[in-house]
C-alpha positions in Angstrom: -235.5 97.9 -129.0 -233.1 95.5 -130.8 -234.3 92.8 -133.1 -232.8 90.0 -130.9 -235.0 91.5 -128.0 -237.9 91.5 -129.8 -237.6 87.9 -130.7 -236.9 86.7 -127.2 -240.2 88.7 -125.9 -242.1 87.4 -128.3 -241.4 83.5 -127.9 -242.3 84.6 -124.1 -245.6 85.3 -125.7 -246.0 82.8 -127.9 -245.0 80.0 -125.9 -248.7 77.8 -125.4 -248.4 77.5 -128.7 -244.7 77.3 -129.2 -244.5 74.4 -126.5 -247.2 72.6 -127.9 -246.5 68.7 -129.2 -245.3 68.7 -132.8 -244.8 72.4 -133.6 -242.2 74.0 -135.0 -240.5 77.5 -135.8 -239.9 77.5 -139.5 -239.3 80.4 -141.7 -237.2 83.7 -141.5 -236.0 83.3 -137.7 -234.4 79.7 -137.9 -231.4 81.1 -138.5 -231.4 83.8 -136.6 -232.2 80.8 -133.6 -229.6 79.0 -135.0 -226.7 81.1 -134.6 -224.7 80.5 -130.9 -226.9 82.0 -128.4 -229.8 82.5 -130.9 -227.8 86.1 -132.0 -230.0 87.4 -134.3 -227.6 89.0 -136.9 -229.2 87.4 -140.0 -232.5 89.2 -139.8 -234.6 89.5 -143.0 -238.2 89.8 -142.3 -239.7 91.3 -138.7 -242.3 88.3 -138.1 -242.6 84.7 -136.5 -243.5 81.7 -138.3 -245.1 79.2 -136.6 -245.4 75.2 -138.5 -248.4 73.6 -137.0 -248.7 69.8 -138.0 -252.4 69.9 -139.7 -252.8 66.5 -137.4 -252.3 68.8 -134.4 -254.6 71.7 -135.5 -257.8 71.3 -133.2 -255.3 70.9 -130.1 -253.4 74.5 -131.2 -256.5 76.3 -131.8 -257.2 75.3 -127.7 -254.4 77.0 -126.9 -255.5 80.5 -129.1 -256.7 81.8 -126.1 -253.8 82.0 -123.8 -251.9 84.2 -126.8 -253.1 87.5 -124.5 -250.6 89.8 -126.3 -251.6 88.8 -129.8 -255.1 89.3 -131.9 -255.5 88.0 -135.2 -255.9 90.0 -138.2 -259.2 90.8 -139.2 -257.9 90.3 -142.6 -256.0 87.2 -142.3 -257.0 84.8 -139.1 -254.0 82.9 -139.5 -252.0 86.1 -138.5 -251.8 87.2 -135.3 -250.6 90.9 -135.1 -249.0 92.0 -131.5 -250.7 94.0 -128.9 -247.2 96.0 -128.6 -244.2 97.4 -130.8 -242.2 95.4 -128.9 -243.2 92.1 -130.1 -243.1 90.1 -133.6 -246.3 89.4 -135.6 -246.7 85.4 -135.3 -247.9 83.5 -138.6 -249.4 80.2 -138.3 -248.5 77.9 -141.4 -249.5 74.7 -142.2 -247.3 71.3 -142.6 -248.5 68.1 -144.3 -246.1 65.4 -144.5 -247.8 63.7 -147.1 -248.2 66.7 -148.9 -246.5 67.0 -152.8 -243.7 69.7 -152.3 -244.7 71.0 -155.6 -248.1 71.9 -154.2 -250.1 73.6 -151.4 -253.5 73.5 -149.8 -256.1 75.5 -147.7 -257.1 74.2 -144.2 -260.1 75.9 -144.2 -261.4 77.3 -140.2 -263.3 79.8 -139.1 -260.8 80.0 -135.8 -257.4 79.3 -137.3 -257.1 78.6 -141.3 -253.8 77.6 -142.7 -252.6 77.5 -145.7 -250.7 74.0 -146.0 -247.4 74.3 -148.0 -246.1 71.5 -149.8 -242.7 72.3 -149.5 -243.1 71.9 -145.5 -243.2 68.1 -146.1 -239.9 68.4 -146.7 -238.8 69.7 -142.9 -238.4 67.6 -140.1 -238.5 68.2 -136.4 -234.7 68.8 -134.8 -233.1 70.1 -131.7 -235.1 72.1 -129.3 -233.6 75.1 -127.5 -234.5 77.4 -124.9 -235.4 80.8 -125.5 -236.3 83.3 -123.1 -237.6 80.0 -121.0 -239.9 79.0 -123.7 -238.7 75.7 -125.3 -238.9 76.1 -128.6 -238.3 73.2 -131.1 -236.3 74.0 -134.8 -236.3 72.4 -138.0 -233.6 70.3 -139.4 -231.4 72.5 -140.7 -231.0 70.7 -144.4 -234.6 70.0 -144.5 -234.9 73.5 -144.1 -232.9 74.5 -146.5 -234.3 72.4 -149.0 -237.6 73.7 -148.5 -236.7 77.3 -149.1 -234.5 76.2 -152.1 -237.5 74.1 -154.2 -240.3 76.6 -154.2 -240.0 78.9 -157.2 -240.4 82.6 -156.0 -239.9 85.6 -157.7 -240.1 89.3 -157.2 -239.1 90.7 -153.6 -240.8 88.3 -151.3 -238.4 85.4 -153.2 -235.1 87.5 -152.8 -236.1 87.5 -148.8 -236.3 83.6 -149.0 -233.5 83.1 -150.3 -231.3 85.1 -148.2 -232.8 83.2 -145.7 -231.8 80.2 -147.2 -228.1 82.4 -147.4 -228.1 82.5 -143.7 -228.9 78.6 -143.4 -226.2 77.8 -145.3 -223.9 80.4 -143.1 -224.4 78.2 -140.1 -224.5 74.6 -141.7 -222.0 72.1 -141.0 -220.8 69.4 -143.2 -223.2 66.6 -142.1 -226.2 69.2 -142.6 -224.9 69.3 -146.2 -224.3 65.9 -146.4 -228.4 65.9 -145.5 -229.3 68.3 -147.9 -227.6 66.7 -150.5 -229.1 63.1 -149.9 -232.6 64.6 -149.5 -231.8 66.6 -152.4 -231.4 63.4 -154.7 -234.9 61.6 -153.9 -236.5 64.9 -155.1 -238.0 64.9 -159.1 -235.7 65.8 -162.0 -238.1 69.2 -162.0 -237.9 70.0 -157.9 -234.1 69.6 -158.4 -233.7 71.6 -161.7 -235.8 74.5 -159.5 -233.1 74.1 -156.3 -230.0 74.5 -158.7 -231.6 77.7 -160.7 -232.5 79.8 -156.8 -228.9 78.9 -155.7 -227.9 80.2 -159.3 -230.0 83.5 -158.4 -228.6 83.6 -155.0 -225.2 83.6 -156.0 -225.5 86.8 -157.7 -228.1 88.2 -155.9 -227.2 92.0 -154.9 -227.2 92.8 -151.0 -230.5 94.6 -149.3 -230.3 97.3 -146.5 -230.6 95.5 -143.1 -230.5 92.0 -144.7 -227.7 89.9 -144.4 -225.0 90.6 -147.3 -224.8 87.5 -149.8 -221.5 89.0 -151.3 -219.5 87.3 -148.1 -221.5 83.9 -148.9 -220.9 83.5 -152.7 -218.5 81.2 -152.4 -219.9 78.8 -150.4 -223.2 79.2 -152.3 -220.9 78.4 -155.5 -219.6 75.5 -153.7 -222.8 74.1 -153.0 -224.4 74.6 -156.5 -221.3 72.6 -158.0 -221.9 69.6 -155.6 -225.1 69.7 -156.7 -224.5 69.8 -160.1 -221.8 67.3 -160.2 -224.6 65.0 -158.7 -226.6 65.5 -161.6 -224.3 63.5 -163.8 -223.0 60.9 -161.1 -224.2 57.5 -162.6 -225.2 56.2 -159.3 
């Protein structure tokens, strides 16, 4: 079953929770959803994330039990594993606005914990598509970005994010990195040095079977990291 199949089914499955007031998809797929017709080409991990406001927990946990074709994991509550192969497991993250993007936070529930990262505060609601006749609602793109740009990862878990980021920055138009750029400059000296040293990283980053190949993207990511940069040492 292809990938882009797989994520169509699965918003099918999702959707009570996906239509709900305030959520979001963030994560790995926002590209893929952002690409004409939601392609699906940029695939880097085989899962769902799901951004639930932490002000809209209690009503999202009403809807738990209309996600038939989903269980959670005995291990980890706030993941729901799929009933069938041909679905995507769903993750349920958390999203403070008020929250320090430097730091992140356990919503503790015996239904639906979350762990709140602070880098969320940083993404924004945007347009809302449709997707196999669920309405799903995206991210900003730039606030997106930025948020898998600040966090400092390492090992392979950070090489997946930033691809991810790689495929953001595949489909971003000028005023998305007009965006980035201004959101970019209210960040602290330290947040900022941390964006300029992962678009260092990805720049030289090596490609990944079935991941999208950063070699066609280096220039672009080059092109960023110098407008960044050159901010750096504007005097406004």
């Amino acid at each position: 079953m292809a990938f882009r199949d797989r994520l169509m089914a699965t918003s099918r499955a999702a959707r009570p929770v996906l239509e709900h007031p305030g959520v979001l998809v963030v994560g790995s797929e926002v590209p893929n959803l952002l690409e004409p017709g939601a392609a699906a080409t940029l695939v880097v991990s085989q899962d769902l994330d799901v951004g639930v406001p932490v002000d809209r927990h209690a009503s999202v946990k009403q809807r738990l039990s209309e996600l038939s074709e989903f269980r959670p994991s005995i291990d980890e509550p706030s993941v729901w594993t799929p009933r069938s192969p041909d679905l995507l497991e769903v993750n349920f993250i958390g999203m403070d606005p008020a929250q320090d993007p430097a730091e992140a936070y356990v919503l503790d529930d015996d239904q639906l914990p979350l762990v709140v990262f602070g880098a969320l505060s940083l993404v924004s609601p945007g347009d809302e598509i449709e997707l196999a006749g669920t309405r799903v609602r995206l991210p900003r793109l730039a606030g997106m970005l930025l948020e898998k740009l600040v966090t400092d990862r390492t090992g392979e878990k950070g090489d997946r994010d930033l691809l991810v980021a790689l495929g953001l920055i595949a489909t971003a138009s000028r005023a998305d990195l007009d965006e980035l750029e201004a959101a970019y400059r209210r960040l602290r000296p330290e947040l900022r040095h941390v964006v300029r040293a992962n678009l260092a990283i990805l720049s030289l980053i090596e490609p990944r079977s079935g991941m999208p190949d950063p070699r066609s993207r280096r220039a672009d990511v080059a092109a960023l990291l110098r407008r960044l940069e050159a901010g750096e040492q504007d005097p406004r």
